[in-house]
N, C-alpha and C positions, 0 to 999 in steps of 0.2 A: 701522500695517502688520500684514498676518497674522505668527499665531507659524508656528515651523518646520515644524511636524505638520501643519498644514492646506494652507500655501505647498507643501508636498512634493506633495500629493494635489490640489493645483490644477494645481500644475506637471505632473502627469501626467496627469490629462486634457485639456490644451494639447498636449504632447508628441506624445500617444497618437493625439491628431486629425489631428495636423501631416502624419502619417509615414502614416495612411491616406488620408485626403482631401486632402492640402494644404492645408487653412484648419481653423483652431479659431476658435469663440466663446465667450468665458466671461461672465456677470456677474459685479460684485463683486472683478474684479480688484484694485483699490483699495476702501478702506470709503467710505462719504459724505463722511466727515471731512478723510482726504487730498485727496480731489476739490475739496472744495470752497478748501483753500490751494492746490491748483494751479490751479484757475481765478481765484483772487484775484491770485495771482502773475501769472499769464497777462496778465489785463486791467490791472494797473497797469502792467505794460511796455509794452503795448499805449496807455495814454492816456499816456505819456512816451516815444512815439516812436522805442520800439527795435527794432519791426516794419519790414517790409519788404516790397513786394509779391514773389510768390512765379513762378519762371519754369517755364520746362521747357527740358532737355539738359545738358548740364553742360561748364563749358567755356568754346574757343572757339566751343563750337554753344549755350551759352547764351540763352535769350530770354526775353523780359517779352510773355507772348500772352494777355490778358484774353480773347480768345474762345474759350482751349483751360481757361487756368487762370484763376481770379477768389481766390485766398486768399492771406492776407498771414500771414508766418512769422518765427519767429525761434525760431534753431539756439540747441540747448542741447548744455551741455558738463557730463561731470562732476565737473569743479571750483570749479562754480556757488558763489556766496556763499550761494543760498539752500539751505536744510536742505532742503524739501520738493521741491525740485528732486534735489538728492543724494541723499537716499530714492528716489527713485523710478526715480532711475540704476540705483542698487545694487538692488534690486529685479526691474529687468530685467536685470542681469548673472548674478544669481541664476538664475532661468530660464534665460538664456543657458547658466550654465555647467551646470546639470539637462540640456538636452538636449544638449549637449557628450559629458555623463558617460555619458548613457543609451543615445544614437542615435550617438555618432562625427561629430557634424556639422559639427567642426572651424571651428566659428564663432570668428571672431581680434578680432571687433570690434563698433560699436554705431556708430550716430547716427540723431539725433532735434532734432525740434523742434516749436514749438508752432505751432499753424495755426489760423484765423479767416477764417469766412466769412460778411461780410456778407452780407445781406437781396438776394437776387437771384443771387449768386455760387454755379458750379460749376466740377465738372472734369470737362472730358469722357473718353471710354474710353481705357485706357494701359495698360500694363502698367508696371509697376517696374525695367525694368532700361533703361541708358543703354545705348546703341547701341556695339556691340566693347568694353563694359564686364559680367563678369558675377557682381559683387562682392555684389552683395546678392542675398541668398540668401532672408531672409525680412524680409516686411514685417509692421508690427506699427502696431494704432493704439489710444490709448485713450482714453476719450471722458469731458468734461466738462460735458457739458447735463442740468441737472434738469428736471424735469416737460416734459419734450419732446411734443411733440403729433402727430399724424397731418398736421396743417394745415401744420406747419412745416414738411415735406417735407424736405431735407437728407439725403438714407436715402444709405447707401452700396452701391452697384449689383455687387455680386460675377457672372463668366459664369461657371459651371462647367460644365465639358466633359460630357456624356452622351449616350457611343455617339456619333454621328456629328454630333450636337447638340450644342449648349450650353443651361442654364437659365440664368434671371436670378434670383439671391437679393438682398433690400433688405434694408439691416438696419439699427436705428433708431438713432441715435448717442446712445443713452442713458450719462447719468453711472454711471463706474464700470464699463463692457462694453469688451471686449477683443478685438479681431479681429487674426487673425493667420494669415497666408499664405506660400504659394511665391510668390515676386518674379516669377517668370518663369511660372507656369503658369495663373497665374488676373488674366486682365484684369477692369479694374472701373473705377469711376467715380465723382463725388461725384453726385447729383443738385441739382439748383435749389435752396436752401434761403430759407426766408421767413423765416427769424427769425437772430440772432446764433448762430453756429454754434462748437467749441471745441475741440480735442480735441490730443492731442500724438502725431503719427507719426513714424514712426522703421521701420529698417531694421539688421536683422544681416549682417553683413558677412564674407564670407572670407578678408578681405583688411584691414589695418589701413587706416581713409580717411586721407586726404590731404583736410587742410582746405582746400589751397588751391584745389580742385575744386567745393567746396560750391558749390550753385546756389540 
């Protein structure tokens, strides 16, 4: 992981994005190295069947819709047995607690989990917040694909509002990039992806969660 002096000056150009635009993107969030035991981790859960496929709403409005969502997940905690999982908790609580200290954003909590998108799976346009729920504040993703290609499509589809319009930003889910948004102000999407897809999303919370809500 970065030492303090650099993590401080990443953390502020995250922060500093947040609070203008609503969405940052960093590379490098993670070095290669982390990346690449999170993706090892990832995929051994993944061939011993600890995944799940992934729904939308939460709840009794919970649902299993392969034609809204196609990726299979599994929620992390941080009291994980693995180290590289607990890094990477603590890492984002670090940040967490940076724009806390800096912005007032009275962030109370975290949850994440690992996501996987087979060779044909997307998710179509949504925004991040449950419905009379408005607990997540920022959503955060970070991406575990090497040598990712133009071919493999997988981009992820940000709308940002302009003037009376909205544009569409794609951004390549390359190993080690960090995207991170307003829950509520910027709808987006997975696109099609052709190849195995990897990445761990997670959401700041105002509100401590309630596991027993997870969807």
């Amino acid at each position: 992981m970065a030492d303090a002096t650099s993590s401080e000056e990443l953390f502020e150009t995250i922060v500093s994005k947040l609070m203008a635009e609503d969405f940052a993107i960093v590379d490098d969030f993670l070095d290669e190295s982390a990346c690449r035991v999170l993706l090892e981790c990832l995929v051994g859960r993944q061939k011993i069947g600890q995944f799940r496929q992934a729904g939308i709403g939460r709840g009794a409005e919970f649902a299993q819709q392969q034609t809204i969502r196609g990726d299979e997940i599994l929620w992390l905690e941080k009291e994980d047995s693995e180290p590289v999982i607990q890094q990477f908790m603590e890492r984002m609580e670090s940040l967490i607690a940076y724009c806390n200290r800096t912005c007032f954003t009275g962030i109370r909590d975290m949850e994440a989990h690992f996501a996987v998108y087979s060779e044909g799976a997307y998710y179509h346009r949504h925004l991040d917040q449950f419905r009379g729920n408005g607990n997540r504040k920022f959503t955060f993703i970070l991406y575990l694909n090497f040598d990712w290609q133009p071919s493999h499509g997988g981009c992820l589809r940000m709308y940002l509002p302009q003037g009376d319009t909205e544009i569409a930003m794609d951004i390549a889910p390359q190993a080690g990039r960090l995207v991170c948004f307003k829950s509520d102000a910027i709808p987006h999407e997975v696109l099609p992806t052709h190849a195995l897809r990897y990445s761990i999303t997670g959401w700041w919370l105002e509100r401590e969660k309630q596991l027993s809500f997870l969807g």
